[in-house]
Structures are given as C-alpha cells and as structure tokens.
C-alpha positions as YAML, in Angstrom:
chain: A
units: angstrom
residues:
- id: 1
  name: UNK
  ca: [-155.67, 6.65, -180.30]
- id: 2
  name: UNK
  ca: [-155.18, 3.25, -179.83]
- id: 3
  name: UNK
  ca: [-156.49, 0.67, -177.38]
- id: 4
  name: UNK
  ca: [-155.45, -2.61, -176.31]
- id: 5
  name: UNK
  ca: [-158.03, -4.91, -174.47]
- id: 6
  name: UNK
  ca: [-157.46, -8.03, -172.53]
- id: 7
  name: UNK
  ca: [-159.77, -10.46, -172.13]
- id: 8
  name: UNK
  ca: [-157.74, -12.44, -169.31]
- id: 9
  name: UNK
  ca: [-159.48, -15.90, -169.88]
- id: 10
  name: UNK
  ca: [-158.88, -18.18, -172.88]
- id: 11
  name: UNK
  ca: [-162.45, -17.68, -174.48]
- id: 12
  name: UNK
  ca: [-162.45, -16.33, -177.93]
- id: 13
  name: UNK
  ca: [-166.29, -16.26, -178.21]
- id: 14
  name: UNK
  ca: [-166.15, -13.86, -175.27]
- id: 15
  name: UNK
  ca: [-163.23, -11.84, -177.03]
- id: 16
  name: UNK
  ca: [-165.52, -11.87, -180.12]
- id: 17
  name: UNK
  ca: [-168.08, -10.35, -177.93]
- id: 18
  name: UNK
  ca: [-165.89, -7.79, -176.23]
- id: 19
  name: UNK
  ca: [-164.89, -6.37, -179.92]
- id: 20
  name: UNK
  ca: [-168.38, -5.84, -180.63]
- id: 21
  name: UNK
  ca: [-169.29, -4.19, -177.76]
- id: 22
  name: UNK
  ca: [-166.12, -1.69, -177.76]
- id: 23
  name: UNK
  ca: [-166.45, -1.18, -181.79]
- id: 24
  name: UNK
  ca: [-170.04, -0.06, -181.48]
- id: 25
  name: UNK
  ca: [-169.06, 2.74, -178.96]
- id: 26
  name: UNK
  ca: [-165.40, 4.10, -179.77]
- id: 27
  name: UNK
  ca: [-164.65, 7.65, -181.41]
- id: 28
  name: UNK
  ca: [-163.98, 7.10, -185.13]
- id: 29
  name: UNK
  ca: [-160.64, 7.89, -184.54]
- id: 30
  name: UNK
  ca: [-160.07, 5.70, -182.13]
- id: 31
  name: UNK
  ca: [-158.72, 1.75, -183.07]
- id: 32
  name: UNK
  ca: [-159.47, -0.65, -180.24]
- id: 33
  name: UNK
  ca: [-157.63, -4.23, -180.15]
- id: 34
  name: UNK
  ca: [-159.16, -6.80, -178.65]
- id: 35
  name: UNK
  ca: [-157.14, -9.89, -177.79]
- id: 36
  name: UNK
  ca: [-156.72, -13.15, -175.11]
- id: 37
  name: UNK
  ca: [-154.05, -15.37, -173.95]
- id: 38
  name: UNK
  ca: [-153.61, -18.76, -176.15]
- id: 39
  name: UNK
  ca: [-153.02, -20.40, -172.17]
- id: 40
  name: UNK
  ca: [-154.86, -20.39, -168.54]
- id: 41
  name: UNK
  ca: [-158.49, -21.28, -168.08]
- id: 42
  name: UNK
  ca: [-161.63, -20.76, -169.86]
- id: 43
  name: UNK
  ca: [-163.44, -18.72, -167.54]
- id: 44
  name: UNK
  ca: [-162.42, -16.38, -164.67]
- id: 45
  name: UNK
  ca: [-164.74, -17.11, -161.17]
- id: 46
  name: UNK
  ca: [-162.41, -17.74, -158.08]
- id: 47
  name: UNK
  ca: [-159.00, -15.93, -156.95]
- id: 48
  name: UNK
  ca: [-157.46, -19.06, -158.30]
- id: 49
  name: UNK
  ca: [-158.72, -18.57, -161.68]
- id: 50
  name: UNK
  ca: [-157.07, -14.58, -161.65]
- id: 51
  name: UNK
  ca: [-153.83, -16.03, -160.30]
- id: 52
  name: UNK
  ca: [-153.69, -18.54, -163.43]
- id: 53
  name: UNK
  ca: [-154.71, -16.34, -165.95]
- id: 54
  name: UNK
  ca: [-152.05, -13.28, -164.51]
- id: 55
  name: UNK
  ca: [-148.88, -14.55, -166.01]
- id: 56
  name: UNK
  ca: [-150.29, -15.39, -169.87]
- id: 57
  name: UNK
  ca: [-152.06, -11.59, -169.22]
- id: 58
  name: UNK
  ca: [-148.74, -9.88, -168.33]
- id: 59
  name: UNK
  ca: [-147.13, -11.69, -170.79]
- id: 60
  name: UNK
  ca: [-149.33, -9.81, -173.31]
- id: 61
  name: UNK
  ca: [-149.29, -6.24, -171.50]
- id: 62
  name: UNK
  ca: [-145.44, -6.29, -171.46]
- id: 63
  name: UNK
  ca: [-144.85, -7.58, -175.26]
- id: 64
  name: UNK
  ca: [-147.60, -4.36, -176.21]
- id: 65
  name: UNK
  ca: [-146.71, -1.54, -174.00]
- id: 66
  name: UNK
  ca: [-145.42, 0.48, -176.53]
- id: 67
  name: UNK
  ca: [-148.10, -0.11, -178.86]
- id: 68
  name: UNK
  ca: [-151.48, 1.40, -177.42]
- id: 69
  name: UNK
  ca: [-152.67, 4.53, -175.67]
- id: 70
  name: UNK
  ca: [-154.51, 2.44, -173.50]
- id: 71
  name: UNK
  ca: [-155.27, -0.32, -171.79]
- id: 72
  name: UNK
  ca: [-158.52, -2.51, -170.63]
- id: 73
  name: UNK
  ca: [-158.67, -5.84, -168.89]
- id: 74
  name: UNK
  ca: [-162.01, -7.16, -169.37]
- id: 75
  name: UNK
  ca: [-162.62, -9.67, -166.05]
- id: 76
  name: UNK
  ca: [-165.17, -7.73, -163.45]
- id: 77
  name: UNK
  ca: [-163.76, -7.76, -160.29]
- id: 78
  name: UNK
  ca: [-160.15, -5.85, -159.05]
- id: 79
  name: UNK
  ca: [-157.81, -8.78, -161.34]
- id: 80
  name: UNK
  ca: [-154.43, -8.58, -160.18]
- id: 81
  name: UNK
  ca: [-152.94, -7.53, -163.12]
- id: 82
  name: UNK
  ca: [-154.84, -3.90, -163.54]
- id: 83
  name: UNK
  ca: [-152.57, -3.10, -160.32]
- id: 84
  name: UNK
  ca: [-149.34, -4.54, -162.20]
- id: 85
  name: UNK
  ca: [-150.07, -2.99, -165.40]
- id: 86
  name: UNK
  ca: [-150.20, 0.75, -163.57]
- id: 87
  name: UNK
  ca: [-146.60, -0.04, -161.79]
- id: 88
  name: UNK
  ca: [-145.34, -0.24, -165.13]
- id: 89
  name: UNK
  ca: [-146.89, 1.50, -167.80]
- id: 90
  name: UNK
  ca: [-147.43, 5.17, -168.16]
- id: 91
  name: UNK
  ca: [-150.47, 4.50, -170.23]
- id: 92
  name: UNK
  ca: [-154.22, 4.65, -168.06]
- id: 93
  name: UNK
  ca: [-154.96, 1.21, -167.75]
- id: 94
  name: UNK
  ca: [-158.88, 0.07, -166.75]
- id: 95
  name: UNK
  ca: [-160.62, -2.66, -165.30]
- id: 96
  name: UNK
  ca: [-164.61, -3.43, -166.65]
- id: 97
  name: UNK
  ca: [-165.65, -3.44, -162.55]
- id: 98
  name: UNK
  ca: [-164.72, -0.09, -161.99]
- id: 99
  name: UNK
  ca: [-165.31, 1.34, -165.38]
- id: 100
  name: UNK
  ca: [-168.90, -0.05, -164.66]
- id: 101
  name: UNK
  ca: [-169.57, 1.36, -161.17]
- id: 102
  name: UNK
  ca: [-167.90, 4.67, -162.26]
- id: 103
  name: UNK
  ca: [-170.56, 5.85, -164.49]
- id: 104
  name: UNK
  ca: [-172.88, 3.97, -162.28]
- id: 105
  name: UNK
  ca: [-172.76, 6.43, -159.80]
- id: 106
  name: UNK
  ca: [-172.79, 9.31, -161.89]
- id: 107
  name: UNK
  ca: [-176.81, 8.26, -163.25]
- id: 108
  name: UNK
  ca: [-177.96, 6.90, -160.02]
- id: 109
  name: UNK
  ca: [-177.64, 6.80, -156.09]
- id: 110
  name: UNK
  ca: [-177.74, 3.20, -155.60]
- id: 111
  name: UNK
  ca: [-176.28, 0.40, -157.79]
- id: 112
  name: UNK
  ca: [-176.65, -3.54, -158.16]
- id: 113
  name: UNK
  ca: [-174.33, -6.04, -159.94]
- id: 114
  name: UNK
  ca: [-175.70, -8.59, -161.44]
- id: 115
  name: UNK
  ca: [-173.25, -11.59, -161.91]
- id: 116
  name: UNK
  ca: [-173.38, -15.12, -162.69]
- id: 117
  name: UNK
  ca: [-171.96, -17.50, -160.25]
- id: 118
  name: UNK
  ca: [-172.68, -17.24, -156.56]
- id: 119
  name: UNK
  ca: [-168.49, -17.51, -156.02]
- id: 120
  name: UNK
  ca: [-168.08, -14.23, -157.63]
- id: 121
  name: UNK
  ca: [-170.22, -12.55, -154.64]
- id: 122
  name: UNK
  ca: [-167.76, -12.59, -152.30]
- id: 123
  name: UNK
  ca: [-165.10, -11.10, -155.08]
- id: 124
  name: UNK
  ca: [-167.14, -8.46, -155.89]
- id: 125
  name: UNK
  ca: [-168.17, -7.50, -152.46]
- id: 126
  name: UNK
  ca: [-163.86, -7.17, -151.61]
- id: 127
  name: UNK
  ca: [-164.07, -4.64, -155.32]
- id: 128
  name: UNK
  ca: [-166.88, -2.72, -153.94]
- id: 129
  name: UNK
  ca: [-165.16, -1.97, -150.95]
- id: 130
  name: UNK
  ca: [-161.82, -1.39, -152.75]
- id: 131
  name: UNK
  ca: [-163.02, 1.19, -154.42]
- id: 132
  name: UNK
  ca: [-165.02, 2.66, -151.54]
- id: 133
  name: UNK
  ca: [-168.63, 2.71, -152.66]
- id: 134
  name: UNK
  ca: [-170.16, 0.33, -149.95]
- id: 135
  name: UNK
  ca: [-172.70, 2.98, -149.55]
- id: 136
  name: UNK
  ca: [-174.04, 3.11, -152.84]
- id: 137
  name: UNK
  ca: [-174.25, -1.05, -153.70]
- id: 138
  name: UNK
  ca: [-177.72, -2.04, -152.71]
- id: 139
  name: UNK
  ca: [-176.80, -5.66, -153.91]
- id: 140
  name: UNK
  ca: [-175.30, -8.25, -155.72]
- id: 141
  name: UNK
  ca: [-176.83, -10.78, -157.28]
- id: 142
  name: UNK
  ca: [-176.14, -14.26, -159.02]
- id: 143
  name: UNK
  ca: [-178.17, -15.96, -161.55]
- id: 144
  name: UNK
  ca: [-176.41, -18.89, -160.36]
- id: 145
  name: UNK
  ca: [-175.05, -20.13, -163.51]
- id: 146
  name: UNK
  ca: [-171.84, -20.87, -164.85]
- id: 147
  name: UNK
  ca: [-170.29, -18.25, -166.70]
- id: 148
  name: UNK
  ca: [-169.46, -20.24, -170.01]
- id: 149
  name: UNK
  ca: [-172.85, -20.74, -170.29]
- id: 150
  name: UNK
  ca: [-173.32, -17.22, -171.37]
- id: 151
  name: UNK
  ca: [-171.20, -18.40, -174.85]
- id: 152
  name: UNK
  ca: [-173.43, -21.48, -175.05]
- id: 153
  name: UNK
  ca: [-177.21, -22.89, -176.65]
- id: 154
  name: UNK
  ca: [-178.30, -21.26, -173.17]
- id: 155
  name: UNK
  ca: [-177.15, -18.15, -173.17]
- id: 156
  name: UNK
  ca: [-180.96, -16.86, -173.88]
- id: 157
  name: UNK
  ca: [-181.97, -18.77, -170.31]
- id: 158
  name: UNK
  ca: [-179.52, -17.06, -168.68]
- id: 159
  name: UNK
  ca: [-180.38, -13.28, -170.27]
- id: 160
  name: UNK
  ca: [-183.64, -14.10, -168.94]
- id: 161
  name: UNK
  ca: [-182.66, -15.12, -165.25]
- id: 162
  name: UNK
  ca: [-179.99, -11.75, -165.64]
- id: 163
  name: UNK
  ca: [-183.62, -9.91, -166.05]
- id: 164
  name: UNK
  ca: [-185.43, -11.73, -162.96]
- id: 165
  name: UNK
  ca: [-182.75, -10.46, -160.52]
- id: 166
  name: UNK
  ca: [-182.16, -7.36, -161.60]
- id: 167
  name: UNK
  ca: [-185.68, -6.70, -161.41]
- id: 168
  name: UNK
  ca: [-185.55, -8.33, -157.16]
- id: 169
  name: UNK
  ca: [-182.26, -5.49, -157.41]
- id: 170
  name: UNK
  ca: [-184.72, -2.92, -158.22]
- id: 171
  name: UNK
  ca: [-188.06, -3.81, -156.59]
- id: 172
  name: UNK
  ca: [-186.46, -5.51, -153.70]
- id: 173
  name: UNK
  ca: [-183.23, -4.23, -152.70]
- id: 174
  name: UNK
  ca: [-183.77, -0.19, -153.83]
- id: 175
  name: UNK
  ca: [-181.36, -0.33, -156.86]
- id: 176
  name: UNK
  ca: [-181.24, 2.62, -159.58]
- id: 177
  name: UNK
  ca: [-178.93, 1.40, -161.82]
- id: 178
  name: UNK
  ca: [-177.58, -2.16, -162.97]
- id: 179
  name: UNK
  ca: [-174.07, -3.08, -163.49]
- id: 180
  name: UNK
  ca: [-173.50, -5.97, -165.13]
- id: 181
  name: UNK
  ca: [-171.11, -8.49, -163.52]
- id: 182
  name: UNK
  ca: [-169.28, -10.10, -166.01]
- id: 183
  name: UNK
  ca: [-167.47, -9.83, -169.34]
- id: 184
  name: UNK
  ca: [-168.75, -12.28, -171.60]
- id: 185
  name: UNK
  ca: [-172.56, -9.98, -170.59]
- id: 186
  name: UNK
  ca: [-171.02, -7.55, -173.04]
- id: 187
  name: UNK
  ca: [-173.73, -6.07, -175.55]
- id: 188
  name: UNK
  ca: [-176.92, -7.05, -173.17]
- id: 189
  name: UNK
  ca: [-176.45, -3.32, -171.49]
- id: 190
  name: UNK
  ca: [-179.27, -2.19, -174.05]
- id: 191
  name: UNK
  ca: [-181.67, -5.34, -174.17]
- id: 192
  name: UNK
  ca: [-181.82, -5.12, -170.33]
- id: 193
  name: UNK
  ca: [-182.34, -1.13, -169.95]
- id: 194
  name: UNK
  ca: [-185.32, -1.04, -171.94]
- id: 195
  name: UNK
  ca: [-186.84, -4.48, -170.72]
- id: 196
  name: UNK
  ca: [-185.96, -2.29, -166.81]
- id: 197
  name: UNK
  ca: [-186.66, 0.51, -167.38]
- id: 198
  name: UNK
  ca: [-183.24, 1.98, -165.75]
- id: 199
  name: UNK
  ca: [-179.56, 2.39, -167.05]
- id: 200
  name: UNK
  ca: [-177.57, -1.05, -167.08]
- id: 201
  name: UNK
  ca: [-173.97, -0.13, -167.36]
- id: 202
  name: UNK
  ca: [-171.98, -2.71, -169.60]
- id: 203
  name: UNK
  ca: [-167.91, -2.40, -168.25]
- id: 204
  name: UNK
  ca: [-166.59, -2.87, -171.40]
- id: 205
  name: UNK
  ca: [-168.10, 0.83, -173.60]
- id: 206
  name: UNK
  ca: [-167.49, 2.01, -170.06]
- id: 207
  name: UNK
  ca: [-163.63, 1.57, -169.99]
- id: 208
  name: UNK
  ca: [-163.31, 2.68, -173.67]
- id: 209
  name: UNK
  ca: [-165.26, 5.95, -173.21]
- id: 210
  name: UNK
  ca: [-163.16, 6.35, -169.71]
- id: 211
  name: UNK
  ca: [-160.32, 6.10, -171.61]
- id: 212
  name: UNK
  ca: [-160.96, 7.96, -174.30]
- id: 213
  name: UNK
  ca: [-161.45, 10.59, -171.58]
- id: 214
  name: UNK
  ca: [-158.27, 10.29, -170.18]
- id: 215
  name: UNK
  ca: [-156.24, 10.61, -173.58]
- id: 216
  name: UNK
  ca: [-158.34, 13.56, -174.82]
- id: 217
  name: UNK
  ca: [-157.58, 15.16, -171.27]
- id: 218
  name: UNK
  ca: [-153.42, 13.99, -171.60]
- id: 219
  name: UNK
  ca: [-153.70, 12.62, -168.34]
- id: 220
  name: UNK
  ca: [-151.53, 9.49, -167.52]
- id: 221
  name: UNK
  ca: [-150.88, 7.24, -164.53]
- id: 222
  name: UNK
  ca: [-149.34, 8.87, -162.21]
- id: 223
  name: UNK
  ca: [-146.11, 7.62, -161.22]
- id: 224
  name: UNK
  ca: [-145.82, 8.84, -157.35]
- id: 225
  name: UNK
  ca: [-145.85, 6.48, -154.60]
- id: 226
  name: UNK
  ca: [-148.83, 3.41, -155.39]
- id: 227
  name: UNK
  ca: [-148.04, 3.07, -159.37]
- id: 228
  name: UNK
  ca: [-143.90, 4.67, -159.03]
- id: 229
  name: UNK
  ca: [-141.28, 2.65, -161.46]
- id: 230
  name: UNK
  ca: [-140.58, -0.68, -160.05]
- id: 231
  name: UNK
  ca: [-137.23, -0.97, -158.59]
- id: 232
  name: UNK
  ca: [-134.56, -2.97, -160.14]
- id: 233
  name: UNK
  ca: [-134.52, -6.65, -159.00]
- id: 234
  name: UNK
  ca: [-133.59, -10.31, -160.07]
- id: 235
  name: UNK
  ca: [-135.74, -12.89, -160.96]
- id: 236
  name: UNK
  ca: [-134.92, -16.59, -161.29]
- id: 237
  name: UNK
  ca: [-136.18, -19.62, -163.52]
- id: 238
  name: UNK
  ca: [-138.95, -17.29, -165.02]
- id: 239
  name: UNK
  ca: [-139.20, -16.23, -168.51]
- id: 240
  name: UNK
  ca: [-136.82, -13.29, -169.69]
- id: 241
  name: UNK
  ca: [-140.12, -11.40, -170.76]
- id: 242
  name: UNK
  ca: [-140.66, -11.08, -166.93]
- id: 243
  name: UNK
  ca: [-137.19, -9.02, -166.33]
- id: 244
  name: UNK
  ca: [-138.22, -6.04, -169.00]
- id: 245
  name: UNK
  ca: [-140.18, -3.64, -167.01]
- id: 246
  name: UNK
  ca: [-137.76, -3.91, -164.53]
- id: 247
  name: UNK
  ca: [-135.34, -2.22, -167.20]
- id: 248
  name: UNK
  ca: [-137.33, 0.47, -168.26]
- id: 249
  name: UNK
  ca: [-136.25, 3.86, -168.34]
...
C-alpha cells in the first residue's frame, strides 16, 4: 500500500523527522510519502495557524487523491483539513492526535499529552472532548517552549523539560500512558518510555499502523451522512484546483 503524509506546516526538518519515524515502523510492503506545503507558516500553535496552513494542505490532498491508500496529517490537534479530506476521499484519512490517544487507551486507563506551548492547551482540551475521552485525560501539559525549538541547538533542553512533565503527568496527575503533543516530537516515543517507565505513544507510527489496519481490513470512509460526497456548488476567485472534488464521481 501506499501512504501519503502531510506535514501541514512549512518545516522540512520536521518532515525529515516524520519520514523517519513512519519508515522505522511500516510493513515492508508498505511505501509511505512524506511531504509539506512550499507556503503557510513554519509552525502550527493557534487556530490561526490551521486556518493558514488549510488551503496549501488541500491543495496537496486534492492534486494526490488518486495516488495513495492512505492518508495522515501530521499536526496534533483536530486540523481542519482531516474533516475535509474524509468529505472527499474514499481513502481512511488520520490525524497524529487521535492516532495517539487511540492506542493510548488501549495500554492504559488514563492518558497525558505532553505538548509544547501553553496555547496548544486549550486546542487540545476542544480534541479531547471531540473525540469523547474527557474521562480518560488526566492532563495536559506544556513545556512552555516554542515548538521550532524542537528543530533547533535546543532541542536536547526541551527533551529534557518533555521528561520533567511527564513525570508531574505521572506522579502528580495519575497518568498511565504519555501522548506526545506535537509532530516535530516524532522519534522521542522510545527515549521517553524507558527514561518513564510507561508507554509514550508517538502519533505519527500510530497513524501508519492504524492505517495499515484499515487497508488490510478493506475498510474505507464511509460515505453516509458526516463524510457523504459534497454536493455540487460554485466557487468564485479561488483556484480551479478548489472546484475538483466537487466533480467527482
């Protein structure tokens, strides 16, 4: 099979990252593409930052559609384009958040996400309750660092502050199991588990495995009611790309 993941922000260190992590889990017969927009911003912490990045990242999910079994979009949180992407493909498509949490809560009761930012609280806490698992989040937690600095000379500084609150998660707040909150954490999953002593779920071999799932098991997106085939419509003074999964059959 194949598999397309986006990496919605314009970071190619973090897409470098993302490869890695993906290659050093997927079935042998299984090719995995990793790619990001060439416009929107660098990093990916506010609503603002998802609504910039979602054009360049549909841009990218329409001109591949027919390419890939698959689909991942690497930003933690509920991006607005893993909704899009299931109204018009037929192809599963995944987000890293709730990839993560997924297999989260099949190893432990009671989960914390570890993220970088503060910001990104707030986002996460609307995900968690998206997907319904308010029950079994015993926290989130920031290292209260900017996300680019995870691609930087500091990134060791921060792997060490990711370690200091996800051991508060687990002393202090009751967590079994770490998620980590963020793409560009991809490949610390294995670091952090055996400096914990628990399972720290990295999104990104979580999506591919999902998915790898689904294909083995034929099982698409289902196209009843949420994720049905969009409805005809006009659109004005936007790029003709935009018009073509109106037109699908």
């Amino acid at each position: 099979m194949r598999l397309l993941i986006i990496n919605p922000n314009t970071s190619e260190n973090f897409t470098k990252s993302i490869q890695l992590a993906a290659d050093a889990v997927k079935s042998p017969n299984t090719e995995v593409v990793c790619i990001n927009p060439s416009a929107g911003p660098r990093s990916i912490e506010s609503v603002y930052d998802e609504l910039l990045s979602s054009g360049p990242c549909l841009e990218l999910m329409i001109s591949n559609r027919n390419k890939f079994d698959g689909f991942v979009i690497a930003c933690y949180g509920h991006h607005p384009v893993i909704t899009a992407a299931r109204e018009m493909l037929h192809q599963p498509v995944i987000g890293i958040m709730e990839a993560s949490l997924t297999l989260a809560c099949l190893v432990g009761q009671k989960f914390s996400i570890i993220t970088s930012e503060e910001r990104a609280i707030s986002l996460f806490e609307e995900g968690v309750r998206l997907y319904g698992l308010e029950s079994r989040c015993a926290s989130i937690r920031s290292t209260g660092t900017a996300v680019l600095a995870l691609e930087g000379q500091n990134k060791n500084d921060v792997e060490n502050l990711m370690l200091r609150e996800s051991r508060k998660a687990i002393e202090q707040d009751g967590a079994e199991v770490i998620s980590l909150g963020c793409a560009g954490m991809a490949g610390l999953d294995k670091r952090l588990s055996s400096e914990l002593g628990v399972p720290v779920v990295d999104g990104v071999p979580a999506a591919v495995k999902l998915l790898e799932g689904l294909f083995s098991c034929g099982i698409q997106t289902s196209k009843q009611r949420a994720y049905s085939r969009l409805d005809m419509k006009e659109i004005v003074n936007l790029p003709a790309i935009f018009s073509e999964p109106y037109n699908q059959d």
